[in-house]
C-alpha positions in Angstrom: 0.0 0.0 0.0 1.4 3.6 -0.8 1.9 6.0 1.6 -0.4 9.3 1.6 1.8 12.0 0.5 -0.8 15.1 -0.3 1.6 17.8 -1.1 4.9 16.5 -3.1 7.8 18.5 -3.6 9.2 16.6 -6.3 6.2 15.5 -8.1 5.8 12.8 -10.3 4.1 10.8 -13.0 3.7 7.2 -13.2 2.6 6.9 -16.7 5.9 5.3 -16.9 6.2 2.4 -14.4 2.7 1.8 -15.3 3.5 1.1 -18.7 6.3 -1.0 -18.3 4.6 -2.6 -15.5 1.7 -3.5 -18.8 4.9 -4.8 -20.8 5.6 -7.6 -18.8 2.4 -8.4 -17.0 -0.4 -8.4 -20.1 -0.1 -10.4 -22.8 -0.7 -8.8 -26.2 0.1 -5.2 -25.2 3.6 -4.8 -26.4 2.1 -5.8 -30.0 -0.8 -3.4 -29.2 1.5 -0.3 -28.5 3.0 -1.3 -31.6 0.1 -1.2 -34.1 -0.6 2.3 -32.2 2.9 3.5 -33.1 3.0 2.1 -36.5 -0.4 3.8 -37.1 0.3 6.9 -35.8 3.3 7.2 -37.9 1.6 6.5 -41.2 -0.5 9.1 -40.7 2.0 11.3 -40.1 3.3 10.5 -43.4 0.5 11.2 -44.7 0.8 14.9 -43.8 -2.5 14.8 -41.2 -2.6 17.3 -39.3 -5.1 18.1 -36.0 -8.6 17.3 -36.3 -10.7 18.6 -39.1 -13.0 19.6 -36.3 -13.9 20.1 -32.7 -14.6 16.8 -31.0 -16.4 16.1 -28.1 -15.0 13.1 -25.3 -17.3 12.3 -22.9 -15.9 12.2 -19.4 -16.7 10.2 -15.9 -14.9 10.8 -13.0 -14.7 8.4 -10.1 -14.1 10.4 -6.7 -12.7 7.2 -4.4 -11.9 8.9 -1.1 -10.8 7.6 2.2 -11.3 10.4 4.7 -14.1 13.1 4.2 -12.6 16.1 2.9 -10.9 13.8 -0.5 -14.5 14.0 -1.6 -14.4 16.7 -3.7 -17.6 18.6 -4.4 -19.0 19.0 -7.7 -17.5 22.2 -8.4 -13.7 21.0 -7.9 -15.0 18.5 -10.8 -16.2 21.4 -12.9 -13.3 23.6 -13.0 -11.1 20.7 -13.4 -13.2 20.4 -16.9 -13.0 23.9 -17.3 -9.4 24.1 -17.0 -9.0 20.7 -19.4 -11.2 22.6 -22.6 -8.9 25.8 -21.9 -5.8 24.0 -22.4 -6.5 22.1 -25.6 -8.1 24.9 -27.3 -5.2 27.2 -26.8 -7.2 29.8 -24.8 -6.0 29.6 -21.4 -5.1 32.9 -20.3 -1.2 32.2 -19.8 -0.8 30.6 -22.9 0.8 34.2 -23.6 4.2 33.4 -21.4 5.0 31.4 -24.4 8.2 32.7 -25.6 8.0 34.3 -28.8 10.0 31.8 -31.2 7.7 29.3 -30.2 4.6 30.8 -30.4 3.6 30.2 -34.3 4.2 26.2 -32.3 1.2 26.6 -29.9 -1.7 24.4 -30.9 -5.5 24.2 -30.5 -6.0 20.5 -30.4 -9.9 21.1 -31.1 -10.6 18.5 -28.3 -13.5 18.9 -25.5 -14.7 17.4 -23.1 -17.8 17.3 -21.3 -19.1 14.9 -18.4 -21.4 11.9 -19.2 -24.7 12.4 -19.2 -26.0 9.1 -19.5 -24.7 6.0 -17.7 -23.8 2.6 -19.3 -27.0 1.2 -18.8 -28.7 4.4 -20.4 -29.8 6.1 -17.4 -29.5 10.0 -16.9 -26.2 11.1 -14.8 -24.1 14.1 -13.8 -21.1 11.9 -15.0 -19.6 11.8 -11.2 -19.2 8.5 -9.1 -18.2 8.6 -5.6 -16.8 5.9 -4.1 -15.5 5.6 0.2 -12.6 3.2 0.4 -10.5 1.6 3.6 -7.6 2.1 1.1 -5.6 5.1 2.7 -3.6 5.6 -0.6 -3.0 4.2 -3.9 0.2 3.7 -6.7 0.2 3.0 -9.9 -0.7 -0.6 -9.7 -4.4 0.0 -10.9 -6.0 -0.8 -7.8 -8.3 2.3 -8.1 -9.4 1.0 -10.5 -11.5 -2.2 -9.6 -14.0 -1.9 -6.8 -12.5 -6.4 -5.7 -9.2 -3.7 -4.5 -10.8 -0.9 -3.0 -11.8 1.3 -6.3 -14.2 1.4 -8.3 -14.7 -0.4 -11.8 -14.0 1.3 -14.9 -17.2 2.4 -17.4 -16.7 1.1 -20.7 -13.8 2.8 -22.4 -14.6 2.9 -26.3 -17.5 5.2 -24.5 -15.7 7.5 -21.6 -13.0 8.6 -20.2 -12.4 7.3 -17.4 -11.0 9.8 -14.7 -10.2 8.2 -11.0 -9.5 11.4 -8.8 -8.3 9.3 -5.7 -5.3 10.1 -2.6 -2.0 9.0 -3.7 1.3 8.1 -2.2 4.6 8.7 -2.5 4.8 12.1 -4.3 2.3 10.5 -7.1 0.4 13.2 -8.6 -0.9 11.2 -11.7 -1.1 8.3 -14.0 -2.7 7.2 -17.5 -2.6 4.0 -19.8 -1.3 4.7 -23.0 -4.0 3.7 -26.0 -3.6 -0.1 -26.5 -3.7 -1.2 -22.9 -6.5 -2.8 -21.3 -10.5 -1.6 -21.6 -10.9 -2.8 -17.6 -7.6 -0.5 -16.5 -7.5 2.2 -19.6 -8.2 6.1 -17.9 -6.1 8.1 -15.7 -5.6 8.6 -12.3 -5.0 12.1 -10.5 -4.8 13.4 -7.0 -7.1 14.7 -5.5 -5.5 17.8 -4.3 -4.0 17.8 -7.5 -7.3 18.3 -9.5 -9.1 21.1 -10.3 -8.8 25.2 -8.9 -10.9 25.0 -6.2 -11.9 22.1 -3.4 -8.5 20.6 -2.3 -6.6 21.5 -4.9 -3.3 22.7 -3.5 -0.6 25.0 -4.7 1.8 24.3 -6.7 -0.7 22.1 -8.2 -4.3 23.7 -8.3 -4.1 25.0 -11.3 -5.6 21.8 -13.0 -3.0 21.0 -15.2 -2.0 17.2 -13.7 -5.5 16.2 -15.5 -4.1 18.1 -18.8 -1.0 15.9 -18.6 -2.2 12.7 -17.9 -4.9 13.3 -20.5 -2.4 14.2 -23.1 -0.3 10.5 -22.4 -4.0 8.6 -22.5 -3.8 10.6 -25.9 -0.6 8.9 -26.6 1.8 12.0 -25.9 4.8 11.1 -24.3 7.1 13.0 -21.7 9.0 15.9 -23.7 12.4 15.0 -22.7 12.1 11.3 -23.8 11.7 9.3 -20.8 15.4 8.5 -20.8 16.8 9.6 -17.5 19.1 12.5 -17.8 20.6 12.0 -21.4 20.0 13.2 -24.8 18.9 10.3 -26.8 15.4 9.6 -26.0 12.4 10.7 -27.9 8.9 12.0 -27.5 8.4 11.2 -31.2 6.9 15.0 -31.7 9.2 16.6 -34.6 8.3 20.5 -33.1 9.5 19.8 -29.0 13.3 20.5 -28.6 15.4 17.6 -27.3 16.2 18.0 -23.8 18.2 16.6 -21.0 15.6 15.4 -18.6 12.3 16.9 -16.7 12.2 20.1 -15.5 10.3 21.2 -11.6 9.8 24.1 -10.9 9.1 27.5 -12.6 12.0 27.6 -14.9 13.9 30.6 -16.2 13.5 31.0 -20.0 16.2 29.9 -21.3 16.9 26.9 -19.9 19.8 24.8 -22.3 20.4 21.3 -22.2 21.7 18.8 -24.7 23.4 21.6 -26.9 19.8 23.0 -27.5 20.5 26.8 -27.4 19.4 28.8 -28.3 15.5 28.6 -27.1 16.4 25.9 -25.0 13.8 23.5 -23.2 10.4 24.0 -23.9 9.2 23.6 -20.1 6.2 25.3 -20.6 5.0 22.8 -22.8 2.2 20.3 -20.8 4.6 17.3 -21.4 6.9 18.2 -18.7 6.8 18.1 -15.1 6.6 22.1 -14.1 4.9 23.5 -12.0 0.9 24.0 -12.8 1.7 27.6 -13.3 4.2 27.2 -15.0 2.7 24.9 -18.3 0.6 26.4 -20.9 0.9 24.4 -24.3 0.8 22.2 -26.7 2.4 22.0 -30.0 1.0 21.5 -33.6 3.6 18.3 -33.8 1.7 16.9 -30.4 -1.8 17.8 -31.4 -1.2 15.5 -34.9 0.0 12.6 -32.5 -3.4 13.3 -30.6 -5.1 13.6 -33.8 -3.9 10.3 -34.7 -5.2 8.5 -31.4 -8.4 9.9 -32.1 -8.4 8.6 -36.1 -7.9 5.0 -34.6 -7.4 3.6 -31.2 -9.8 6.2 -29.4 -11.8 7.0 -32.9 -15.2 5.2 -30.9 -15.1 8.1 -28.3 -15.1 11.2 -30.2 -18.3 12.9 -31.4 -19.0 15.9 -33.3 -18.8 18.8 -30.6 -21.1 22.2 -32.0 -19.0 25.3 -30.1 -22.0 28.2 -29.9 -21.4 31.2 -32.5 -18.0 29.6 -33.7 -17.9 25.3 -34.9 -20.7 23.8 -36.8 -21.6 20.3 -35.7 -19.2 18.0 -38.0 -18.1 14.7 -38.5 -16.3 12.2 -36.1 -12.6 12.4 -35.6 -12.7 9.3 -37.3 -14.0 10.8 -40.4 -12.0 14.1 -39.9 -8.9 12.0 -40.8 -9.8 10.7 -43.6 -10.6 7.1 -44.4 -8.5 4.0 -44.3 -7.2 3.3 -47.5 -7.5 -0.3 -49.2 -5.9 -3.4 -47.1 -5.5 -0.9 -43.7 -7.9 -0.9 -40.7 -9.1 2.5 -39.2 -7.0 1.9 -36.2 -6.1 -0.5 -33.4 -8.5 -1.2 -30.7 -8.0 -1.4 -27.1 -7.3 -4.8 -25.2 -10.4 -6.5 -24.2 -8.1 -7.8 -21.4 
């Protein structure tokens, strides 16, 4: 069992060990991640962009809480969502500390979210569960995630997103499954006093951006600096993020240079690293196209056509946004049934 640590000061994300804890423990996934990568690469090639148009995910978010004050009212929920729309439309406030050579890079991902309002079995809902558990903290082992350990079960996910907000241990602010892994575990998994403005979110994390993280891995982002330690060879496979060292805490002076990347240096501010909430504020064109991707095929059965008042028309799927499979290729790879 983890250890409740509510207010880290080196935070982390398990997005990770979770992964490579799916790598040697479920059969099938490795080949899974695969057909996601070789997917998402050949629409690259094929010079896809972001979405066509605005799409809609549908969102339920399990509050599992052990003592009285981790369950967080409705209104931490909806400012969490508020915050999430912000970010990947490019209209937070603060997306203006981007640095000037990388603003023509900032990117409106034209994906929403709203919560559910109907439940699997069809029934009218606010799209919040809430769950009491003896379970004084949780990792990254996906216990949270099955009511048999102390959670609460997933809803189907080719319908929702699944969002566990839950008390951690161990400096854990977050964690998601990459696209690929399986339906019974696939979500992610934040804080609670990591989660939203308001409620018990706590500085240096109430600014709602662990959810915008976490959200952009279950989109198949990876960590900007590669996820290989300290050096300078890993890969985030996003052409438009600047190689860097290793993560960055924090609220970073621009520049910041590592691994001969001068002169603009790290892009910290970018959602992919580990800064502090205030301290993120973007995405890039070259990430939203991976996003777009996991949307054309191993997420295409969540997305819906979203209609944004006095601006978007209601419009196709993502699926059809991308364009269609051509001869002998499947739309996308699904998710493990596992």
């Amino acid at each position: 069992m983890a250890q409740p640590s509510e207010f880290p000061r080196r935070p982390w994300c398990g997005t990770m060990p979770a992964h490579r804890r799916l790598l040697d423990t479920v059969s099938g996934y490795a080949e899974a991640r695969t057909r996601v990568e070789t997917f998402t690469h050949r629409e690259a090639r094929r010079g896809r962009g972001r979405l066509g148009q605005v799409v809609a995910l549908p969102v339920v978010v399990h509050v599992v809480w052990h003592e009285e004050a981790q369950n967080i009212p409705d209104e931490q929920v909806t400012s969490q969502l508020a915050v999430l729309d912000a970010d990947f439309r490019a209209v937070n406030p603060d997306v203006a500390a981007v640095p000037a050579p990388w603003q023509p890079l900032v990117a409106d991902t034209r994906i929403t979210f709203t919560l559910a309002d109907t439940d699997p079995d069809g029934r009218p809902c606010a799209g919040i569960t809430r769950t009491r558990t003896d379970v004084a903290a949780f990792g990254t082992d996906d216990e949270v995630k099955s009511a048999a350990t102390g959670g609460v079960d997933a809803w189907p996910a080719d319908r929702y997103l699944n969002i566990w907000v839950c008390p951690l241990g161990g400096g854990l602010l977050g964690y998601a499954q990459f696209p690929g892994g399986p339906a019974r575990t696939d979500g992610v998994v934040v804080l609670h006093s990591a989660f939203g403005t308001t409620g018990t979110a706590a500085a240096p994390f109430d600014g709602g951006r662990t959810l915008t993280h976490e959200v952009g891995h279950w989109l198949n982002l990876r960590h900007i600096w590669g996820d290989d330690g300290d050096g300078c060879s890993g890969s985030d496979f996003v052409a438009d993020t600047p190689n860097q060292a290793g993560p960055n805490y924090g609220k970073p002076a621009w520049p910041k240079l590592s691994c001969d990347n001068g002169p603009h240096g790290d892009m910290f501010m970018n959602y992919m690293d580990y800064t502090d909430d205030a301290a993120m504020v973007m995405f890039t064109a070259g990430q939203a196209a991976r996003m777009a991707a996991c949307l054309a095929g191993p997420r295409a059965s969540l997305g819906t056509a979203a209609a944004t008042a006095g601006t978007v028309a209601a419009v196709p799927s993502a699926t059809a946004a991308a364009g269609p499979a051509t001869s002998g290729e499947t739309a996308g790879p699904a998710i493990l049934d596992a």
